[in-house]
SEMI-788380 format. One record per atom (N, C-alpha, C): chain; x, y, z; residue number from 1. Coordinates in Angstrom, 3 decimals. Layout:
N
 c       px       py       pz   k
 A        X        Y        Z NUM
...
***
This chain:
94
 c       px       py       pz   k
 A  111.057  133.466   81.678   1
 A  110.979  132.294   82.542   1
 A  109.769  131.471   82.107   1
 A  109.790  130.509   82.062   2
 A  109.106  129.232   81.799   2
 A  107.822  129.368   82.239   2
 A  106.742  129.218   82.354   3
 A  105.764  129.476   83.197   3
 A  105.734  128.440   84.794   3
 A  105.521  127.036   84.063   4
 A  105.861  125.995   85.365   4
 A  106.885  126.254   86.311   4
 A  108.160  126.811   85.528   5
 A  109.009  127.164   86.771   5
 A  108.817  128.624   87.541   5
 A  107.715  129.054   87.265   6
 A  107.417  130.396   87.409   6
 A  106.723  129.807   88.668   6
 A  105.520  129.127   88.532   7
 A  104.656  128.314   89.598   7
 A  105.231  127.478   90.568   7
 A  106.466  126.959   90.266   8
 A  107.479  125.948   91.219   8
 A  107.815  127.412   92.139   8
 A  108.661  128.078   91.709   9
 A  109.220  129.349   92.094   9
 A  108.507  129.904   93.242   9
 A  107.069  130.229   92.651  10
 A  106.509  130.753   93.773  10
 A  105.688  130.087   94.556  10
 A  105.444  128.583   94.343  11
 A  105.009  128.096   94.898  11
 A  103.803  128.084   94.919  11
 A  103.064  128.751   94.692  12
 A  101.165  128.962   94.357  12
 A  101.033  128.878   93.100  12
 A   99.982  128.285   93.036  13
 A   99.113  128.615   91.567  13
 A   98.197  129.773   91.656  13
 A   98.544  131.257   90.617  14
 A   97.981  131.942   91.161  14
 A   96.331  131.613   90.479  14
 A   95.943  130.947   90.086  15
 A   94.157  130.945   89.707  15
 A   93.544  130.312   90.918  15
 A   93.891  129.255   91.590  16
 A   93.237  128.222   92.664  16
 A   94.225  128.533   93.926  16
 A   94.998  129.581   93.908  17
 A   95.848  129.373   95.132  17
 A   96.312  128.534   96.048  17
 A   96.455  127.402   95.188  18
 A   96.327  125.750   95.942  18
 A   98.276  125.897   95.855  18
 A   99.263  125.197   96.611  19
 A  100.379  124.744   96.630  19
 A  100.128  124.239   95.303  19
 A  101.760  124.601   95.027  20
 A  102.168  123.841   93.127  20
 A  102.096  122.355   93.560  20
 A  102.639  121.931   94.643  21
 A  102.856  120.392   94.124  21
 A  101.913  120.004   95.698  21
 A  100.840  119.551   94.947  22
 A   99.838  119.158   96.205  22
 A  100.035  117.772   95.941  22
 A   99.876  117.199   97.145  23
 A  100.369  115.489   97.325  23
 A  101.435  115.097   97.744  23
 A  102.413  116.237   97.522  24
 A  103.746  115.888   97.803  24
 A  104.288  115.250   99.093  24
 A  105.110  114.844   98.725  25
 A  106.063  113.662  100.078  25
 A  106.847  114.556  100.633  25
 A  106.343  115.363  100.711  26
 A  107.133  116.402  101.540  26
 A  107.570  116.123  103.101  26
 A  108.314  116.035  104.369  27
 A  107.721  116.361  105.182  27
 A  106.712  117.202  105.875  27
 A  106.536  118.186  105.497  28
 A  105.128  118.623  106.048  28
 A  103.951  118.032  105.845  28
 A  103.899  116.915  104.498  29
 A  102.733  115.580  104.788  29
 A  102.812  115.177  105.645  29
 A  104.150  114.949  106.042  30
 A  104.409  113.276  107.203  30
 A  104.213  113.450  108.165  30
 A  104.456  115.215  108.296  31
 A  104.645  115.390  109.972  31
 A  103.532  115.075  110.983  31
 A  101.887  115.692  110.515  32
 A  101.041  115.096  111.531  32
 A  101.088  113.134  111.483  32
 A  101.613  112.528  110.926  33
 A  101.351  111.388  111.324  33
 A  102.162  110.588  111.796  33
 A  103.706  111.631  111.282  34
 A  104.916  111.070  112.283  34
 A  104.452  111.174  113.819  34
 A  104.288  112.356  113.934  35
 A  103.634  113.001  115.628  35
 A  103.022  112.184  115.863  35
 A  101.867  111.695  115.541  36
 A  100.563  110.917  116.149  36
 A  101.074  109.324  115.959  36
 A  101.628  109.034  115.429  37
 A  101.749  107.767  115.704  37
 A  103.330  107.401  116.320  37
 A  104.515  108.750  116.628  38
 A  105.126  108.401  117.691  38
 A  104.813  108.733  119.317  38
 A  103.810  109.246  119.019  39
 A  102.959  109.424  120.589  39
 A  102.353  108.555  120.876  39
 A  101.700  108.015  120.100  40
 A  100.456  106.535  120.422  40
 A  101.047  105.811  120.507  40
 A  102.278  105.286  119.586  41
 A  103.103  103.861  120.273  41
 A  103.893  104.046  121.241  41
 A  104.528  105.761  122.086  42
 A  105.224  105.871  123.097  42
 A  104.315  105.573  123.910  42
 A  103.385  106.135  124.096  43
 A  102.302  106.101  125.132  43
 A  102.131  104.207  125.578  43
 A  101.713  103.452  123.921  44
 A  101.500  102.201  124.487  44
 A  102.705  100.994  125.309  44
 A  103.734  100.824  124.089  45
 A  105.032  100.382  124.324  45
 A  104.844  100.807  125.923  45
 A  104.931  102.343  126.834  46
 A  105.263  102.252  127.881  46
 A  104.374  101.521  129.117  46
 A  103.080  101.375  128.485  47
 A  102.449  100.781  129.031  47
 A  102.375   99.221  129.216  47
 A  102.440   99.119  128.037  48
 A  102.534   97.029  127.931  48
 A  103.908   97.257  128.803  48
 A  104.827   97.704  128.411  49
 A  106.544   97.401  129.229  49
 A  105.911   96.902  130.771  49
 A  105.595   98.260  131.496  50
 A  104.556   97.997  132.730  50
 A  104.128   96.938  133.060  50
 A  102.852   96.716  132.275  51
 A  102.056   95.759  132.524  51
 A  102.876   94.251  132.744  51
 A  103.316   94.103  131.276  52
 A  103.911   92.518  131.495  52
 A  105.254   92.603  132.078  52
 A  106.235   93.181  132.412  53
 A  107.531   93.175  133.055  53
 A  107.514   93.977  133.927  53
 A  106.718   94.936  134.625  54
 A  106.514   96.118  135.891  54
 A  108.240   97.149  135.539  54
 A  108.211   97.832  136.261  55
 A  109.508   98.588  136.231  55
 A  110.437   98.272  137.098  55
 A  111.835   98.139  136.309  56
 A  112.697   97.625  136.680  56
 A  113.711   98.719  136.583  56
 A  115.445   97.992  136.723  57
 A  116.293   99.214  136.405  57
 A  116.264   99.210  134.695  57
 A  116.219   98.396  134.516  58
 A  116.486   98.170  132.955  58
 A  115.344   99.167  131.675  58
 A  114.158   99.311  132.981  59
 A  112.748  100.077  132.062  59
 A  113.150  100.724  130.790  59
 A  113.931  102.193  130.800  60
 A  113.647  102.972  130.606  60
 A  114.639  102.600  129.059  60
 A  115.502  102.204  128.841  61
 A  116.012  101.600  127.873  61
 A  115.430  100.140  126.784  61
 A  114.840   99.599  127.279  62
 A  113.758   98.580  127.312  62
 A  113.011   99.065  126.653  62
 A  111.828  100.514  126.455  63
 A  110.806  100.536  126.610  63
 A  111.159  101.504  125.561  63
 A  112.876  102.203  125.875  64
 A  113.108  103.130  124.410  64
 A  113.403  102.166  123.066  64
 A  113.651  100.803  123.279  65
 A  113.757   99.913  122.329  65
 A  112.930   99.282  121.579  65
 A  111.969   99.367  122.155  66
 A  110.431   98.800  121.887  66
 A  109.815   99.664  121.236  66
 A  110.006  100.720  121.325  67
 A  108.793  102.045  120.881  67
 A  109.803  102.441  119.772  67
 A  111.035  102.398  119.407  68
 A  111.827  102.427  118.297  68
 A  111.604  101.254  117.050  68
 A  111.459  100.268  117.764  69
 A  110.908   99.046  116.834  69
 A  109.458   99.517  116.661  69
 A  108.815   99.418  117.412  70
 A  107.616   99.848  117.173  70
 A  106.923  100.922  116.132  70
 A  107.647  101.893  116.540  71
 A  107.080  103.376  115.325  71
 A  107.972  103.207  114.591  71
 A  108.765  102.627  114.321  72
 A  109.632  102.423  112.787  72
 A  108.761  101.230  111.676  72
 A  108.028  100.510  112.603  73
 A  106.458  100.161  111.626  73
 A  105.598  100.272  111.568  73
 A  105.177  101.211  112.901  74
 A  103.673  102.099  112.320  74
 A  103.818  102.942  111.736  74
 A  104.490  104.000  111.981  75
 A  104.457  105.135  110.913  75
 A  104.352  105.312  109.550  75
 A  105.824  103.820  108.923  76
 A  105.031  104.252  107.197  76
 A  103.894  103.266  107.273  76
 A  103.565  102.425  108.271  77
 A  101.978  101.847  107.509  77
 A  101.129  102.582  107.696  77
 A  100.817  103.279  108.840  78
 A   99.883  104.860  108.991  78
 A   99.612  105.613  107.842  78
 A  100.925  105.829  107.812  79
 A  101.469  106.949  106.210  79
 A  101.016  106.444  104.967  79
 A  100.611  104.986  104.832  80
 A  100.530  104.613  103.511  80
 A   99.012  104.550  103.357  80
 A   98.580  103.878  104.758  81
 A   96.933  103.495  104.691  81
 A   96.069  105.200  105.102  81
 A   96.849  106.067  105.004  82
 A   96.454  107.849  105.247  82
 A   95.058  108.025  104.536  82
 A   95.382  107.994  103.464  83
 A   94.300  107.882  102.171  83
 A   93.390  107.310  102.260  83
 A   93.297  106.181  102.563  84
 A   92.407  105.167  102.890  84
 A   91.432  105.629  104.184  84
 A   92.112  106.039  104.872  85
 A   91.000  106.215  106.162  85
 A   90.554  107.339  106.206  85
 A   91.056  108.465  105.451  86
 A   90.553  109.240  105.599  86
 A   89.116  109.129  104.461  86
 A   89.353  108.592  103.669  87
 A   87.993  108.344  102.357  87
 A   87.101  107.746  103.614  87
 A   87.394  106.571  103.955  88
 A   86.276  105.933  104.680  88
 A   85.641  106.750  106.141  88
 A   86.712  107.749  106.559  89
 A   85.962  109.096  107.566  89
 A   84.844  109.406  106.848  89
 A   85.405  109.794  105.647  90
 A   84.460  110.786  104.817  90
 A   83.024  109.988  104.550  90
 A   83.334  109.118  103.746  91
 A   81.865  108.275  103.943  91
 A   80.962  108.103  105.178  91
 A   81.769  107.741  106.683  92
 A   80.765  107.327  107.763  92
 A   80.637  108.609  108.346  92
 A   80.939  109.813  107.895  93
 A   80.455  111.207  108.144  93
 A   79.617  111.628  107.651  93
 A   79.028  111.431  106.600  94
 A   78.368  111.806  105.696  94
 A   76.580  110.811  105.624  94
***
C-alpha cells in the first residue's frame, strides 16, 4: 500500500498525530459555526420580529422566514471570515 493512502486510511499521521487532512471542509469544520451563528440569528430575527411587528398569529412562520434568510447569509460569511478573526483574537490576546 502506498504510503499516503496508508495515512488517508488511517487517518493520523503517525509522527505529529495531527488529522491527515487538516483544514478540511469537512463538516466537522462547519459545525461550530453552523451552531453559533444559527443560534445568534434565531435568537435575533426573533427578537427584531417582536420589536418592530409585536406577535401576531402570523409570528411564528414570519420569524421562521426571516432567520432562514438570515443564516443562509451569515453562516458562509462567518465561515469564510473564520480565519480572519480568529488571527486578529490571537493578536489582541497576546
Amino acid at each position: 500500500m502506498h504510503s499516503s493512502n496508508r495515512l488517508l486510511q488511517h487517518g493520523k499521521n503517525s509522527k505529529s498525530q495531527q488529522p491527515a487532512v487538516v483544514g478540511s471542509k469537512s463538516l466537522a469544520s462547519m459545525l461550530p459555526t453552523m451552531i453559533s451563528s444559527g443560534i445568534i440569528t434565531l435568537v435575533v430575527t426573533a427578537v427584531m420580529r417582536v420589536v418592530w411587528l409585536g406577535v401576531d398569529s402570523n409570528f411564528l412562520s414570519a420569524w421562521m422566514e426571516a432567520w432562514l434568510i438570515t443564516w443562509s447569509i451569515t453562516f458562509p460569511v462567518a465561515y469564510m471570515i473564520k480565519p480572519v478573526v480568529n488571527q486578529l483574537a490571537r493578536k489582541l490576546s497576546t
